[in-house]
C-alpha positions in Angstrom: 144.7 8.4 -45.4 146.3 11.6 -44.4 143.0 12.6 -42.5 143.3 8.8 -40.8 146.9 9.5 -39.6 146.2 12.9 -38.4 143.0 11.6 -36.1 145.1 8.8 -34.5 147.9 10.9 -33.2 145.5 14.2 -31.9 143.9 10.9 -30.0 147.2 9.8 -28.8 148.3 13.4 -28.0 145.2 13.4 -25.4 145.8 10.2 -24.1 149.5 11.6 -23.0 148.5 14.7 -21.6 145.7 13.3 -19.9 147.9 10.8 -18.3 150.5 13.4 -17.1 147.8 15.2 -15.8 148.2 14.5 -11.4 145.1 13.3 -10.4 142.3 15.8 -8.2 141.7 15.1 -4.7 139.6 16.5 -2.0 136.7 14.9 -0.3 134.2 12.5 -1.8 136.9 11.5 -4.3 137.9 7.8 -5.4 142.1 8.7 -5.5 143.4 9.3 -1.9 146.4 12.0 -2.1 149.9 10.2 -1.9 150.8 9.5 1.8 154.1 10.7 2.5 156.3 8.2 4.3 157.3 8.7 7.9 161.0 8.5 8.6 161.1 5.1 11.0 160.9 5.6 14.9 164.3 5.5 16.4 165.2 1.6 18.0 165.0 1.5 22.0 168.0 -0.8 22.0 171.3 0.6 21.4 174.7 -0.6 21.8 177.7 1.0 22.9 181.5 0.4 23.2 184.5 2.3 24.8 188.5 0.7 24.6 190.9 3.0 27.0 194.5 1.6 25.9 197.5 3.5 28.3 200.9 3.9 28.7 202.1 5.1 32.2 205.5 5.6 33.7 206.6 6.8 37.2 209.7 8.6 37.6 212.4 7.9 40.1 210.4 4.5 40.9 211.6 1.1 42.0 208.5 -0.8 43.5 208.1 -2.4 40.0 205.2 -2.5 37.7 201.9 -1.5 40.0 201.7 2.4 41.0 200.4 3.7 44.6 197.9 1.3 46.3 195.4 4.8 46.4 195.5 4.4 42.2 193.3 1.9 40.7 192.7 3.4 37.4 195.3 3.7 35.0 197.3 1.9 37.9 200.2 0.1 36.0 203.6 1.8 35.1 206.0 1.1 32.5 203.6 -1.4 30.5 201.4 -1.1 27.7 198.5 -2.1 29.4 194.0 -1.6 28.5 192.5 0.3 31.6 189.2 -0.7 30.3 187.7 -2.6 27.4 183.8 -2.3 27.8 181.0 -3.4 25.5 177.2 -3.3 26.5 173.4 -2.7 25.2 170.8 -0.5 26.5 166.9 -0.6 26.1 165.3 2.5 26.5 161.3 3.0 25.2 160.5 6.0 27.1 158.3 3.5 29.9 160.6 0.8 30.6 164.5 0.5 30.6 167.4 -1.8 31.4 171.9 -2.4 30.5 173.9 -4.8 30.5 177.9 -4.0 30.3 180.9 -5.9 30.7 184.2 -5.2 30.7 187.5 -6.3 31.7 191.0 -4.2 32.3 193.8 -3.2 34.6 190.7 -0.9 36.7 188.5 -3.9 36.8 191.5 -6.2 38.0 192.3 -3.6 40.9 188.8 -2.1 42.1 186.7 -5.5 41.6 189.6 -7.6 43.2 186.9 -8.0 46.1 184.0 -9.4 44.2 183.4 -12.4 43.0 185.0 -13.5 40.0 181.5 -14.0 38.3 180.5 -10.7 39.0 184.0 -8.3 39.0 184.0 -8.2 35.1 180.1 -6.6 35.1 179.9 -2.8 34.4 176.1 -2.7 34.6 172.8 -4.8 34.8 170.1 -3.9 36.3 166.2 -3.1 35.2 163.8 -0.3 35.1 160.3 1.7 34.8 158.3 4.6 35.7 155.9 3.6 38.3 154.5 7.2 37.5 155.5 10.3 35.3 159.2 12.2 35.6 160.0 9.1 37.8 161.9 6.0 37.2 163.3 2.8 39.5 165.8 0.7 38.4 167.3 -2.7 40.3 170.4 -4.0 39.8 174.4 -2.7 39.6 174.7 0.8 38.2 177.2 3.4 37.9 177.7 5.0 41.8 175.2 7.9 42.6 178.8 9.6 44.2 181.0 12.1 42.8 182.4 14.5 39.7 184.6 11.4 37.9 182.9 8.5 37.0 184.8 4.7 35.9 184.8 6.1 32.0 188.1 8.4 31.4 186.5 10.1 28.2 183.5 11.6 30.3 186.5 13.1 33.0 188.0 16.1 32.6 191.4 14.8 33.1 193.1 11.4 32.5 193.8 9.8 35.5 191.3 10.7 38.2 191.9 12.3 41.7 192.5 10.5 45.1 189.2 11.5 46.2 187.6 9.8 43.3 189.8 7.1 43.2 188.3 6.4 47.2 185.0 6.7 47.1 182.4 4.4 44.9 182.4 4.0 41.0 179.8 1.6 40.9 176.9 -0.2 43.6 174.3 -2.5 43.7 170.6 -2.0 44.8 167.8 -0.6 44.1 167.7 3.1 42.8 164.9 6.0 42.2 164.9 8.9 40.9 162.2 11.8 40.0 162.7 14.5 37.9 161.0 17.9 39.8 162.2 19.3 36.4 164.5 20.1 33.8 166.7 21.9 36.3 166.4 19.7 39.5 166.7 15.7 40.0 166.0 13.7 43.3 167.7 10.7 43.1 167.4 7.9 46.9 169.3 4.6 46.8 169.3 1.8 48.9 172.9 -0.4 48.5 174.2 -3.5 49.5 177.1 -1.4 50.4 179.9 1.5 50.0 181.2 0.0 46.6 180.3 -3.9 46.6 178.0 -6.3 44.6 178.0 -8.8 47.0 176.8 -7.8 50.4 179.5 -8.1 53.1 176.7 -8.2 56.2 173.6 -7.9 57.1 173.1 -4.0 57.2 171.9 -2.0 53.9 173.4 1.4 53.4 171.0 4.0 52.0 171.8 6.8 50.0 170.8 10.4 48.3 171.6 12.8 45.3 170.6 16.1 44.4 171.6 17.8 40.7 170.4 21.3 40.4 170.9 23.2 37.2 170.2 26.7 37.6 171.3 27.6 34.4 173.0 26.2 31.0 176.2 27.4 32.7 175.7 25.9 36.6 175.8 22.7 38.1 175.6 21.8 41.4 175.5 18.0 43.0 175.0 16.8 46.8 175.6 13.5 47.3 175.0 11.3 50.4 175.9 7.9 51.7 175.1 6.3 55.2 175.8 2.7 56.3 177.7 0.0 58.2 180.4 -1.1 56.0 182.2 -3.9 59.0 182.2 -7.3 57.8 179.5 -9.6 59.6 180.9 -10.5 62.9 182.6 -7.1 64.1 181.8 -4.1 65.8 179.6 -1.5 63.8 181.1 1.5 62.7 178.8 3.8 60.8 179.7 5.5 58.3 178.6 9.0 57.3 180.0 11.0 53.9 179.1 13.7 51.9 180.3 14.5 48.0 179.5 17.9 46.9 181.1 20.1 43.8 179.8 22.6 41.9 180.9 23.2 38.0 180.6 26.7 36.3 181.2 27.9 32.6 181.8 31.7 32.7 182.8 31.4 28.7 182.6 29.3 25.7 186.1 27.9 25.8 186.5 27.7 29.9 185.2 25.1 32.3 185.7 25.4 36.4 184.8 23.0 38.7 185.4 22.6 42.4 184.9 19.0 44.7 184.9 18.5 48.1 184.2 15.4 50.2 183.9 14.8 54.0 183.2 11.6 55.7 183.6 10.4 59.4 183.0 6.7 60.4 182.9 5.0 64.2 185.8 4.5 65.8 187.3 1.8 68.0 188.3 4.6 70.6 185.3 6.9 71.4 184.0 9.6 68.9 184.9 8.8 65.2 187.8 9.1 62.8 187.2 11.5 60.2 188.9 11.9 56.3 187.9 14.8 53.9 189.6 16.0 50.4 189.0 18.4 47.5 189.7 19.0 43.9 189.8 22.0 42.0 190.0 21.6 38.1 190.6 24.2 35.2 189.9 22.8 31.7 190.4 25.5 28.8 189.9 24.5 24.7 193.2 25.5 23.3 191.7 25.2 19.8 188.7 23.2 18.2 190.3 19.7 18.6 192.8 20.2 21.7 192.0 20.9 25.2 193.9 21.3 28.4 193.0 20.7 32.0 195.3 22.1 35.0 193.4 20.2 38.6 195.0 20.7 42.2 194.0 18.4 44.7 194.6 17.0 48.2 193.5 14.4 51.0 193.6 14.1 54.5 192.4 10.7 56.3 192.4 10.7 60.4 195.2 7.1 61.1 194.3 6.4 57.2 190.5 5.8 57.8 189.3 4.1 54.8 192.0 4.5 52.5 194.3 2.7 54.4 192.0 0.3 56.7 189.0 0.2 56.7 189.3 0.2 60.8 192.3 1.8 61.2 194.6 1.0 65.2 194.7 3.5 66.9 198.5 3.8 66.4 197.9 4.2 62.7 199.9 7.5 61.5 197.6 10.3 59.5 197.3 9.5 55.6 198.0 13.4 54.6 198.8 13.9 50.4 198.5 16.8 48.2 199.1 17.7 44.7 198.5 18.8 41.2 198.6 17.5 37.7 198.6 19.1 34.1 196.2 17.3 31.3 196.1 17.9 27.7 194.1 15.9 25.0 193.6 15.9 21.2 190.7 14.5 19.9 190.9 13.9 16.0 187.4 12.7 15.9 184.5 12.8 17.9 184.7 9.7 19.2 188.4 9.6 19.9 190.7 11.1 22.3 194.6 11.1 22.7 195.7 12.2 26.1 198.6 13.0 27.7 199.2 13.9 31.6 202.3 14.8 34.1 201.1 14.4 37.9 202.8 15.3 41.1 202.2 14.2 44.3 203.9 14.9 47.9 203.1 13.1 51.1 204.3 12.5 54.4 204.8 9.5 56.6 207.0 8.2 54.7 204.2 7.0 51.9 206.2 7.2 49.3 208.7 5.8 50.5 211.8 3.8 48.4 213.9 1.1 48.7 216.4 3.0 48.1 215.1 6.3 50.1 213.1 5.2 52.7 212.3 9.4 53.9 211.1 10.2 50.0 208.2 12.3 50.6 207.4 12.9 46.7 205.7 10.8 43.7 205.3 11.9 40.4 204.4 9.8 36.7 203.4 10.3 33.2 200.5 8.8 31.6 199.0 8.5 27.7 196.3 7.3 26.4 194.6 6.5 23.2 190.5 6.1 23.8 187.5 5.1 21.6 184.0 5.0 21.9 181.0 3.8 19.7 
């Protein structure tokens, strides 16, 4: 019996040790080594989101609730007020792309006043592909091809944006390609309904360019372009010629520079043309890891207020002449949140700033907050 008992567990013994035993592999065998499993390719549609919610109030002011006409973000004073609630999804796989955003807001009330009111409350659509490598073409309304501030105030260095931004296109509808020559140097030719429009106003098409030129992690320098006839159908053509260029540099870890200029002329009802150009020069230093600052000086000069007083200005029309400077500083508690605060002065002349009760006040200035997420 003892003998009986011993034999069974030696035979189980065997039976456990052969079982723990990882199988052999190698070629010819029956048991395939275990595969191990692939992490899952990332999904070509995304989704995004970004909510700007601001406070703003002008000092000395008594034109009520709307700031400057020149201002259409951030543009309200003295009410609680969303400059932009957006929400949109991407597809991206590499070969073919597309977007669709929409949004609504005190900036979409003020810059899209013009469009139609199915279209003013779309950010972007449009569709893509790469006819060949490092190439793509898209069709549809995108973010404008013009300019160092873009429609999203978390991607700007400072809250509110400058006159010269605030003037020239956020956004435009056509057809858009682009070719990478490399990692350091993008091509980019668009042809547009027009300077800042969905709808097409006449018959012309306007046709613009952009160059982006890295030549380093610490360099980047952008040439933008923009031709066209921006008079409504039915009156004289007045073409219009403008060039956005601005250069940003990062000579340390903690400091940011950038410099932007624009210059455009456009036909004028007298002989020769009337001609407008501004710049901006911005300072942005990290303070510490979460807080930030940005100091930006800036200025604008428009021939009888060419564009951003008439878009074909009399020839009476007095000089639109304004310069400035404004002090930004934001905390950002997470990565996708920002709290900013900004003081802004402005001084003009020709009586632009004028009050009801001072009708030769020559100055402006306001405060503005805001409390931004994205995801």
């Amino acid at each position: 019996m003892r003998n009986a008992l011993l034999s069974v567990l030696a035979s189980f013994a065997t039976t456990v040790a052969v079982a723990q035993t990882p199988p052999a592999t190698g070629p010819g065998l029956a048991v395939a080594p275990t595969a191990t499993l692939a992490e899952p390719a990332p999904s070509p549609l995304t989704t995004y989101g970004f909510v700007d919610a601001y406070y703003g109030y002008d000092l000395k002011y008594a034109n009520g609730n709307e700031r400057q006409f020149f201002l259409y973000s951030h543009n309200r004073q003295n009410e609680f007020a969303i400059n932009q609630a957006l929400l949109g999804v991407r597809y991206d796989d590499g070969k073919v792309r597309g977007a669709l955003g929409l949004h609504a807001g005190t900036y979409v009330s003020a810059n899209y006043a013009n469009e139609d009111v199915v279209l003013r409350h779309v950010y972007e659509a449009y569709a893509g592909f790469r006819p060949f490598a490092s190439a793509w073409l898209d069709a549809g309304i995108f973010g404008s091809h013009i300019g160092f501030e873009s429609a999203i105030s978390k991607d700007n260095w400072t809250l509110t944006r400058s006159i010269m931004a605030e003037n020239s296109p956020y956004y435009e509808s056509g057809v858009r390609f682009s070719y990478e020559f490399s990692p350091k140097l993008i091509l980019t030719g668009v042809v547009l309904n027009g300077w800042q429009n969905i709808r097409e106003t006449n018959q012309a098409k306007a046709l613009g360019t952009q160059l982006q030129w890295k030549p380093s992690a610490k360099v980047l320098v952008n040439s933008s372009t923009f031709y066209g006839n921006e008079q409504p159908d039915g009156a004289t053509v007045a073409r219009r010629y403008f060039h956005n260029f601005y250069v940003t540099y990062a000579p340390a870890e903690r400091l940011n520079l950038a410099l932007v200029f624009d210059v455009g002329k456009q036909q004028s009802a007298r002989p020769g043309y009337d001609t407008w150009h501004s710049g901006a020069a911005f300072v942005k230093y990290r303070l510490a890891e979460k807080l930030s600052g940005t100091l930006r000086g800036e200025y604008y000069y428009a021939e009888r207020g060419v564009l951003i007083q008439s878009i074909k200005p009399e020839a009476t029309d007095a000089d639109f002449r304004v310069a400035g400077g404004s002090l930004n500083l934001d905390y950002a508690p997470a990565p996708n949140v920002v709290l900013r605060a900004e003081g802004r002065y402005l001084n003009g002349v020709n009586g632009l700033f004028a009050r009801p009760d001072n009708p030769s006040n020559q100055s402006y200035s306001n405060l503005t907050t805001s409390l931004a997420i994205s995801f």
